[in-house]
DRENPA-3360 file (N, C-alpha, C; in nm, 2 decimals, always signed):
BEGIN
1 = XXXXXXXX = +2.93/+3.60/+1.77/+2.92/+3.45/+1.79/+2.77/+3.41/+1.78 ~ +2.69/+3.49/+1.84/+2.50/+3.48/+1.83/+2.48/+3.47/+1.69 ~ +2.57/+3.54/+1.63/+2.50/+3.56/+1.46/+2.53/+3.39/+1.43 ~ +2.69/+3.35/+1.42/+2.71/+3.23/+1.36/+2.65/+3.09/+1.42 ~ +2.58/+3.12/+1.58/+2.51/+3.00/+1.55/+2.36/+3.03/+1.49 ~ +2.34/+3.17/+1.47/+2.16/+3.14/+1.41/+2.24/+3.03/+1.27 ~ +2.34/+3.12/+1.21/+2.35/+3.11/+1.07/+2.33/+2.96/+1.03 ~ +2.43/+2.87/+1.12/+2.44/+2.73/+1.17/+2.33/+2.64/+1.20;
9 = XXXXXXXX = +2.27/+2.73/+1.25/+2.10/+2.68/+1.27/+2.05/+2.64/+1.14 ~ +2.06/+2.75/+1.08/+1.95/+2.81/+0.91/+2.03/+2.70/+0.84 ~ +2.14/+2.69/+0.81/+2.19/+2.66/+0.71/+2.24/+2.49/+0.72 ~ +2.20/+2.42/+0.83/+2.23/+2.30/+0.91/+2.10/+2.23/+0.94 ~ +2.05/+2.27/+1.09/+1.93/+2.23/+1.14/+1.84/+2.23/+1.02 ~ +1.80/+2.36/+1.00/+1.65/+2.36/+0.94/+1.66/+2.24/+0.82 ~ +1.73/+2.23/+0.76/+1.75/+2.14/+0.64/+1.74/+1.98/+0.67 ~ +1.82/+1.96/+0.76/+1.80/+1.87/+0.85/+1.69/+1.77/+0.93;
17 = XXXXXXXX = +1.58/+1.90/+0.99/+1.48/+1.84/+1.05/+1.38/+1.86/+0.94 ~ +1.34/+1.94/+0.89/+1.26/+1.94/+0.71/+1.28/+1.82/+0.66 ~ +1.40/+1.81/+0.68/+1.42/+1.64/+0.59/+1.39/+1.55/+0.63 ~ +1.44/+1.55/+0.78/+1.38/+1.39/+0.88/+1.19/+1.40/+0.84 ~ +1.14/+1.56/+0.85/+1.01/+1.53/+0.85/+0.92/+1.46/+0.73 ~ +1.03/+1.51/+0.63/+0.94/+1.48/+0.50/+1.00/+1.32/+0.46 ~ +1.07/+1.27/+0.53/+1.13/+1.11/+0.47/+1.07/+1.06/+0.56 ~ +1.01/+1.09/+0.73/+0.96/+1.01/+0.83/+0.78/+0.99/+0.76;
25 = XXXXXXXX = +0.74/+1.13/+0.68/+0.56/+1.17/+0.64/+0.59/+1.05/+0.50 ~ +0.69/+1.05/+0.43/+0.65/+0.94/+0.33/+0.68/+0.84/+0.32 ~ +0.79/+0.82/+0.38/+0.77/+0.64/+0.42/+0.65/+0.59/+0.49 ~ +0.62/+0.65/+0.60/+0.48/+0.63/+0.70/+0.34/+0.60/+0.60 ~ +0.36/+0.69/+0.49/+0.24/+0.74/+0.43/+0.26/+0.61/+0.35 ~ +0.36/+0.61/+0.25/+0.37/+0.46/+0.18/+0.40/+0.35/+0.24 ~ +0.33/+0.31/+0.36/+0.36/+0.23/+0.40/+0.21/+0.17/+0.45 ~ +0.17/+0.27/+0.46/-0.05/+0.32/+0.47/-0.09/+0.25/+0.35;
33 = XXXXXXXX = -0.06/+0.29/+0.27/-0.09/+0.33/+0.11/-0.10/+0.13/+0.08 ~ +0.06/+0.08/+0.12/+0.07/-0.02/+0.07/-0.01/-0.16/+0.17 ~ -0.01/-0.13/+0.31/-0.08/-0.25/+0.40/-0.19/-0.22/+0.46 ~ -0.24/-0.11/+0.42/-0.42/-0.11/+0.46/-0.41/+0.01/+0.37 ~ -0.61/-0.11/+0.34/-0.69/-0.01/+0.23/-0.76/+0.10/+0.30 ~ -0.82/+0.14/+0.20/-0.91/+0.29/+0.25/-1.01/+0.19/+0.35 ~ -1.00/+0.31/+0.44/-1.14/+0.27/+0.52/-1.11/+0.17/+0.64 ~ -1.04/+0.11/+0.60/-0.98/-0.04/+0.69/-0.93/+0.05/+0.82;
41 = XXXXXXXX = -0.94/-0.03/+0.96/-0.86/+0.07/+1.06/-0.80/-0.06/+1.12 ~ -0.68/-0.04/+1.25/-0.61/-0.13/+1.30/-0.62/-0.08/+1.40 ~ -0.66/-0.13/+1.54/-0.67/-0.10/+1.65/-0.51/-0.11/+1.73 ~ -0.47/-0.01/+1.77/-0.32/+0.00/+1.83/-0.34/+0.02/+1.98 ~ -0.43/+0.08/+2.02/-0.42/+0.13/+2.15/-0.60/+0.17/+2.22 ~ -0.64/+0.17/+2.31/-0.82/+0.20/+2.34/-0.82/+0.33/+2.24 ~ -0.74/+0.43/+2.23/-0.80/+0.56/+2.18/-0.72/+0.59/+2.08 ~ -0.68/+0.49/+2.00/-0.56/+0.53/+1.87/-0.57/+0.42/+1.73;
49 = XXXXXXXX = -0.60/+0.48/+1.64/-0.60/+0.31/+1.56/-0.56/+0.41/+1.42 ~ -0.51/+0.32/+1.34/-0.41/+0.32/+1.20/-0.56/+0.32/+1.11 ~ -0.57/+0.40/+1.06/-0.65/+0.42/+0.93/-0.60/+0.44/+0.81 ~ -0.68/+0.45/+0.70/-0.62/+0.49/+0.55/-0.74/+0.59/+0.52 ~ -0.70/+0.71/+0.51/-0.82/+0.84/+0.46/-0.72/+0.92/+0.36 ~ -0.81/+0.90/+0.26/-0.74/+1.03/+0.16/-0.88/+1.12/+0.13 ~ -0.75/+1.24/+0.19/-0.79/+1.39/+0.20/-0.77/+1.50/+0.08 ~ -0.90/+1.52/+0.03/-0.84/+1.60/-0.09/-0.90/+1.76/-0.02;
57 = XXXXXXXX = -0.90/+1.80/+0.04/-0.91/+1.90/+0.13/-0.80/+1.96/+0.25 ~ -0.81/+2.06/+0.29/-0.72/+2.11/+0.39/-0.73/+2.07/+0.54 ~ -0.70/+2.11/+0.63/-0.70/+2.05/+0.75/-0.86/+2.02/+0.78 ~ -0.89/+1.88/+0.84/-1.00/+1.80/+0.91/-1.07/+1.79/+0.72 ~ -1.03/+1.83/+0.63/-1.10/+1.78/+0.50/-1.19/+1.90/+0.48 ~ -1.17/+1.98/+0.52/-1.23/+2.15/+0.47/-1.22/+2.20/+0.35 ~ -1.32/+2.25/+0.26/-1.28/+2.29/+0.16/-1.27/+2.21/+0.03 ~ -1.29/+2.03/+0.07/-1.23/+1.92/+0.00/-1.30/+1.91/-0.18;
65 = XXXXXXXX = -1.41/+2.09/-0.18/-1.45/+2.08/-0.31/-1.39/+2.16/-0.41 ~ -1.26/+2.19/-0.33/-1.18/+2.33/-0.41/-1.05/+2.21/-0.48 ~ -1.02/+2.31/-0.64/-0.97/+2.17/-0.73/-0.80/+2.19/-0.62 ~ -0.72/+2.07/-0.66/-0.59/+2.04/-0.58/-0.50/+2.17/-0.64 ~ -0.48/+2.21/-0.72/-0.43/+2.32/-0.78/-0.43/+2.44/-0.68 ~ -0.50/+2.46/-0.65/-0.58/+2.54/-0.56/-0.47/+2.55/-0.41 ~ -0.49/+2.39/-0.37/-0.41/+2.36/-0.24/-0.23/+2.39/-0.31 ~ -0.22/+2.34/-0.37/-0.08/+2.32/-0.45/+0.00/+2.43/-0.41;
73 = XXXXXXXX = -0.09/+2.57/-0.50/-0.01/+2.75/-0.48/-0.03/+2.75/-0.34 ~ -0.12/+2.77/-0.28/-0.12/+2.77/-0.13/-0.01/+2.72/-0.07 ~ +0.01/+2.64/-0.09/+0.15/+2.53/-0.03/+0.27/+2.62/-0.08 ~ +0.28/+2.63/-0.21/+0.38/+2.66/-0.22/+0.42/+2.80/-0.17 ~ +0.31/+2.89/-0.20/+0.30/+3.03/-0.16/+0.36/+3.04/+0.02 ~ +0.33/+2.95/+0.06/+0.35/+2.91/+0.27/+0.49/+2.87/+0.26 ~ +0.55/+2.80/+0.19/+0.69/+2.73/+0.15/+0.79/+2.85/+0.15 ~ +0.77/+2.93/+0.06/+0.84/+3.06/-0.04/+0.89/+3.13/+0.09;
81 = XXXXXXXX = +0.73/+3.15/+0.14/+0.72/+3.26/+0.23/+0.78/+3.20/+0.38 ~ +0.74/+3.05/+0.44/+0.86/+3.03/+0.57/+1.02/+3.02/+0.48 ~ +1.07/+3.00/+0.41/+1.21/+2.99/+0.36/+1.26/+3.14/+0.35 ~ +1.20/+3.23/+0.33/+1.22/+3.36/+0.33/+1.25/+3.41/+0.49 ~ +1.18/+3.38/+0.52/+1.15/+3.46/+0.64/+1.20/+3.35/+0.76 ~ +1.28/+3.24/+0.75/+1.38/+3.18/+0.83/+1.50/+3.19/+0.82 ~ +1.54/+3.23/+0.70/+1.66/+3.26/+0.66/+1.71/+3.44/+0.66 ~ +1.57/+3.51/+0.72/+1.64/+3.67/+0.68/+1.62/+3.66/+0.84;
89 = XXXXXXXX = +1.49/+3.62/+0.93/+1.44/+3.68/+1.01/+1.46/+3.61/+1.17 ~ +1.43/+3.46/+1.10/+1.38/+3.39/+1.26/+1.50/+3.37/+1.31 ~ +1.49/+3.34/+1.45/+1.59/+3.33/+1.56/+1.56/+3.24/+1.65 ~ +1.68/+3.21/+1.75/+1.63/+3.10/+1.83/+1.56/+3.01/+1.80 ~ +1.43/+2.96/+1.90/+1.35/+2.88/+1.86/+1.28/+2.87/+1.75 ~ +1.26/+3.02/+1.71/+1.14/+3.02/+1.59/+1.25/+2.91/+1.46 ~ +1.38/+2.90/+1.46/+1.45/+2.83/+1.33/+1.38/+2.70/+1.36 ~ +1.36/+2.60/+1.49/+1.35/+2.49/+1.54/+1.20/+2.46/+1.41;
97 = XXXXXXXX = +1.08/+2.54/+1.52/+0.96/+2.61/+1.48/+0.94/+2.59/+1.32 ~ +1.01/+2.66/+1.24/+0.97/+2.67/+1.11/+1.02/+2.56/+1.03 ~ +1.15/+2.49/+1.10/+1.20/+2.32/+1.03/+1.10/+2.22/+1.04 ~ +1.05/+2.25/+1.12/+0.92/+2.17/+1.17/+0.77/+2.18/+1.04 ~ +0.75/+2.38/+1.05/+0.63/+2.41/+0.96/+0.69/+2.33/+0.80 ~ +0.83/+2.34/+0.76/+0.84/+2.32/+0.65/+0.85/+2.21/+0.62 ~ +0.91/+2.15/+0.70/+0.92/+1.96/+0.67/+0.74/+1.91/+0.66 ~ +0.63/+2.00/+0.74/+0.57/+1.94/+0.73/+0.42/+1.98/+0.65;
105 = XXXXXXXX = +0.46/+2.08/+0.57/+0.39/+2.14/+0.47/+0.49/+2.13/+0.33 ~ +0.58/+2.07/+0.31/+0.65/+1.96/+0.22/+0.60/+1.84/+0.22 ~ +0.60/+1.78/+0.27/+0.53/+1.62/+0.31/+0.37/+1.63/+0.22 ~ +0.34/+1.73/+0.30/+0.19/+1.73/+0.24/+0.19/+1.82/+0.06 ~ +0.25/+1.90/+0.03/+0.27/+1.91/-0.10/+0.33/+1.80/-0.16 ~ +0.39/+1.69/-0.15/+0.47/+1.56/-0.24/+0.33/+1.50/-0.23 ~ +0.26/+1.50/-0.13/+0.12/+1.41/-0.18/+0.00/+1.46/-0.25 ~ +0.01/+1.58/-0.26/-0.06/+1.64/-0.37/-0.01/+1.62/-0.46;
113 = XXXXXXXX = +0.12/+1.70/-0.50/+0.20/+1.65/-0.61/+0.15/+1.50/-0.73 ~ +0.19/+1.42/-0.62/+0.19/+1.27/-0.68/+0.06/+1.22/-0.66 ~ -0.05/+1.23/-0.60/-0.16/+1.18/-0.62/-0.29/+1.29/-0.59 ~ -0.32/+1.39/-0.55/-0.39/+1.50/-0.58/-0.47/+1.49/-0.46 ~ -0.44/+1.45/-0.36/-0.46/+1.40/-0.21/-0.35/+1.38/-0.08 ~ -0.41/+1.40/+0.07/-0.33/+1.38/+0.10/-0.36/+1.24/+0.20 ~ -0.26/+1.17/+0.22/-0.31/+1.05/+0.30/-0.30/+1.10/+0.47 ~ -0.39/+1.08/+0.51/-0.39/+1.04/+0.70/-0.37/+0.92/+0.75;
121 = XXXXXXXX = -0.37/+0.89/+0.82/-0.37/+0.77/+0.91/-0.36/+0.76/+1.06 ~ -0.38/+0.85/+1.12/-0.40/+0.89/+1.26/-0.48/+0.90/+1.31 ~ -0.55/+0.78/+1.38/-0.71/+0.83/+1.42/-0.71/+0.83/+1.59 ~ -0.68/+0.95/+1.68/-0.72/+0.95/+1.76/-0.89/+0.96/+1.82 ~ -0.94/+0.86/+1.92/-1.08/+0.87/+1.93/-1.04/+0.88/+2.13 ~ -1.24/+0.94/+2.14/-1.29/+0.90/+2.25/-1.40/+0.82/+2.23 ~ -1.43/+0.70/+2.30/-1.58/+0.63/+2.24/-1.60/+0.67/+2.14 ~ -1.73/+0.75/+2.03/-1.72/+0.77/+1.92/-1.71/+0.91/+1.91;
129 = XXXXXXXX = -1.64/+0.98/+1.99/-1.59/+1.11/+1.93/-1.49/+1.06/+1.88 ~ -1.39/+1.10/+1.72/-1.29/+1.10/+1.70/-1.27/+1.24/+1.64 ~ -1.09/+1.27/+1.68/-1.05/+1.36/+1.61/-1.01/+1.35/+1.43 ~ -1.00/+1.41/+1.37/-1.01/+1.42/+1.26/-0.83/+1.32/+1.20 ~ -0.87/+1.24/+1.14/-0.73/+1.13/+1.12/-0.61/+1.24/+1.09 ~ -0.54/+1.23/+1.11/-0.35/+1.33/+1.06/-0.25/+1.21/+1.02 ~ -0.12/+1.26/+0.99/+0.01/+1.21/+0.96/+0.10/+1.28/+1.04 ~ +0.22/+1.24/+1.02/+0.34/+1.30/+1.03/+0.33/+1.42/+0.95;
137 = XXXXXXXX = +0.32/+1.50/+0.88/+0.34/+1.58/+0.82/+0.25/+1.69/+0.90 ~ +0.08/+1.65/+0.94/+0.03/+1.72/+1.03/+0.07/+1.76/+1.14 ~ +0.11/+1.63/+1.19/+0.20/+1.69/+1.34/+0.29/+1.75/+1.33 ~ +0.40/+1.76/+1.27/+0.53/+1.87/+1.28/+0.47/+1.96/+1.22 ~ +0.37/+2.02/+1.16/+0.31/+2.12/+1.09/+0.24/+2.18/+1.28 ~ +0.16/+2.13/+1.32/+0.07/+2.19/+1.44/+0.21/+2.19/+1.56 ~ +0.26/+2.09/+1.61/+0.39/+2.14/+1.67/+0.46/+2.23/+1.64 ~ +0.56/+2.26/+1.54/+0.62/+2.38/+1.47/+0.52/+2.50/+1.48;
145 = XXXXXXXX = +0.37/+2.57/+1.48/+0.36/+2.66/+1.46/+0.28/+2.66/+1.64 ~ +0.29/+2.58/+1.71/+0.28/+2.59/+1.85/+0.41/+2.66/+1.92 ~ +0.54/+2.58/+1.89/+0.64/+2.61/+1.91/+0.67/+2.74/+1.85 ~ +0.63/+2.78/+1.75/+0.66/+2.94/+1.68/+0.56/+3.03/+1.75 ~ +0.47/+3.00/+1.81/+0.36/+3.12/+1.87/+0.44/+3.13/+2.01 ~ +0.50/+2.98/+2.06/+0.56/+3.01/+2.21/+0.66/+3.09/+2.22 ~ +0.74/+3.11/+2.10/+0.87/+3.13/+2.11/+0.83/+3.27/+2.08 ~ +0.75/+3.35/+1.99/+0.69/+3.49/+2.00/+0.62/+3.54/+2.11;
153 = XXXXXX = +0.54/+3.49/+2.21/+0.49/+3.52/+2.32/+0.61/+3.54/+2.41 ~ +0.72/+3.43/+2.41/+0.83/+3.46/+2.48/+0.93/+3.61/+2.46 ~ +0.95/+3.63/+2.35/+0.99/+3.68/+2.30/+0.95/+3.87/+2.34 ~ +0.84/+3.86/+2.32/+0.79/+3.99/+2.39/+0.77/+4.01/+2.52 ~ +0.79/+3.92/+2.56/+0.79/+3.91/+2.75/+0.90/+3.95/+2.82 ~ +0.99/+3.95/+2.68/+1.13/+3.99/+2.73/+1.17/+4.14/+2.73;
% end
């Protein structure tokens, strides 16, 4: 019975929340794209405001002088390898976990894909510390592999 709900998981969930993530990262994103320009910000909250940043680099814009091709196999190479390894291996939580890494390292390959960048618009600040702007696609990418480290720490505790 254990086996048929992972299976249910894999073959249901994960497809499922991957999806929600990558339709929730590109509407959001074309939605950036279309009602504020680059650079423009929108104050939403004392410590949160709507930006337009396009990132042709990897996380915080690291790397941003390596060509997009570069990021592309990367992506895909991460893609290959969580679909492999959620459908032979993960369990429990880790399925939750990886629908999350995948929805949200999909999101971010469709914007390389289609424009050779990736857009942010998340700008968490303190006075003028800010953290580095994100999307949707960031967040269920850092959630999902938070929730995948918990669920392996758990895992061996057992």
């Amino acid at each position: 019975m254990l086996q048929r709900a992972n299976r249910l998981k894999k073959n249901i969930i994960t497809p499922f929340i991957s999806l929600a993530v990558v339709f929730f990262d590109y509407i959001t994103k074309r939605l950036i794209v279309s009602n504020v320009t680059p650079f423009e910000h929108i104050d939403v909250l004392p410590f949160l405001r709507i930006v337009h940043v396009e990132n042709k680099g990897a996380a915080f814009g690291i790397m941003s002088n390596l060509d997009n091709r570069f990021f592309i196999a990367i992506s895909i190479i991460a893609i290959t390898t969580i679909l492999i390894y959620a459908y032979k291996a993960a369990k429990g939580t880790e399925i939750y976990a990886l629908s999350l890494i995948l929805g949200g390292a999909t999101g971010n390959l469709i914007d390389r894909f289609i424009s050779g960048k990736v857009i942010d618009f998340i700008d968490f600040y303190i006075g003028k510390w800010h953290w580095p702007s994100f999307n949707v696609a960031d967040s269920a990418l850092t959630v999902g592999i938070a929730i995948f480290i918990w669920s392996n720490f758990n895992i061996r505790k057992a």
